[in-house]
Structures are given as C-alpha cells and as structure tokens.
C-alpha positions in Angstrom: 0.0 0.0 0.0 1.2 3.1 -0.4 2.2 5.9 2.0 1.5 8.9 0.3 -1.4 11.2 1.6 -3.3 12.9 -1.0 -1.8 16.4 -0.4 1.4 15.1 -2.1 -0.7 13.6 -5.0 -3.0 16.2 -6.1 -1.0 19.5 -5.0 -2.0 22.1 -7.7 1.2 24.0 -7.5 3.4 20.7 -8.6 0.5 20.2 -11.1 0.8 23.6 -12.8 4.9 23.3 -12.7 5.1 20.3 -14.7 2.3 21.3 -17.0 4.4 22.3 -20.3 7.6 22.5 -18.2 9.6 25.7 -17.7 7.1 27.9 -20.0 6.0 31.6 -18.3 2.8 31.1 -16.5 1.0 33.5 -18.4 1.3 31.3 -21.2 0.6 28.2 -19.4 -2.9 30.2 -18.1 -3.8 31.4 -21.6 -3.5 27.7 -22.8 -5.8 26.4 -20.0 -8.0 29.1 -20.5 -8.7 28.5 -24.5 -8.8 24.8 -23.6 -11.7 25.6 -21.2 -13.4 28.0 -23.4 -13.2 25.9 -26.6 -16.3 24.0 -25.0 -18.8 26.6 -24.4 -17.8 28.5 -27.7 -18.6 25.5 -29.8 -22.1 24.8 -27.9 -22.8 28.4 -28.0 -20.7 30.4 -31.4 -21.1 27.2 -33.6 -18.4 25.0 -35.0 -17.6 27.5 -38.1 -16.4 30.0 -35.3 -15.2 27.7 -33.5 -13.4 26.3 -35.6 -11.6 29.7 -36.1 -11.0 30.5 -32.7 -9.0 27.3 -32.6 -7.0 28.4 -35.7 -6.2 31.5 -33.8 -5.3 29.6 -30.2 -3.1 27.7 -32.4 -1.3 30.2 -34.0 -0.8 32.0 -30.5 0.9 28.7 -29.3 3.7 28.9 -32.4 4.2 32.8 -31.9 
C-alpha cells in the first residue's frame, strides 16, 4: 500500500509546474483558459467559429 497522503498527489502547485515544463505562466494560463473556453464556444458560437478560434489559439501557441 502506499504511503503517500493525498496532499502530495494532487498539490495544484506541482501540477501547474510540470504542465508544459519551464514555460512563463502567463502562457501556461492562456492555454488552460482557450482549452476551457473551446467548450462553451462551440455549444454556443457554432463550429464555423469555433473552428476559427482554434486556428487563432493555435497560432498564438507557435508565436
């Protein structure tokens, strides 16, 4: 069994560190944030504009 207490597995702060490794956390925040908004947009823009919002997020990651 293991001996590790949940606060060592799900601490948020080691969580966002390894998410994308040493990026700025502004960057890691704007990815999270068009990864959570991709959802609604497409239930409530459409998948055309979706669809272009994601073309946009996309080119944001490679600038």
């Amino acid at each position: 069994m293991s001996t590790a207490t949940t606060s060592d597995t799900h601490n948020s702060a080691t969580l966002l560190d390894t998410f994308l490794g040493p990026t700025p956390l502004w960057y890691k925040k704007a990815v999270i944030g068009a990864l959570i908004l991709n959802v609604p947009a497409f239930f409530f823009l459409g998948p055309l504009v979706t669809s272009w919002i994601i073309l946009f997020e996309f080119i944001f990651t490679l600038a």
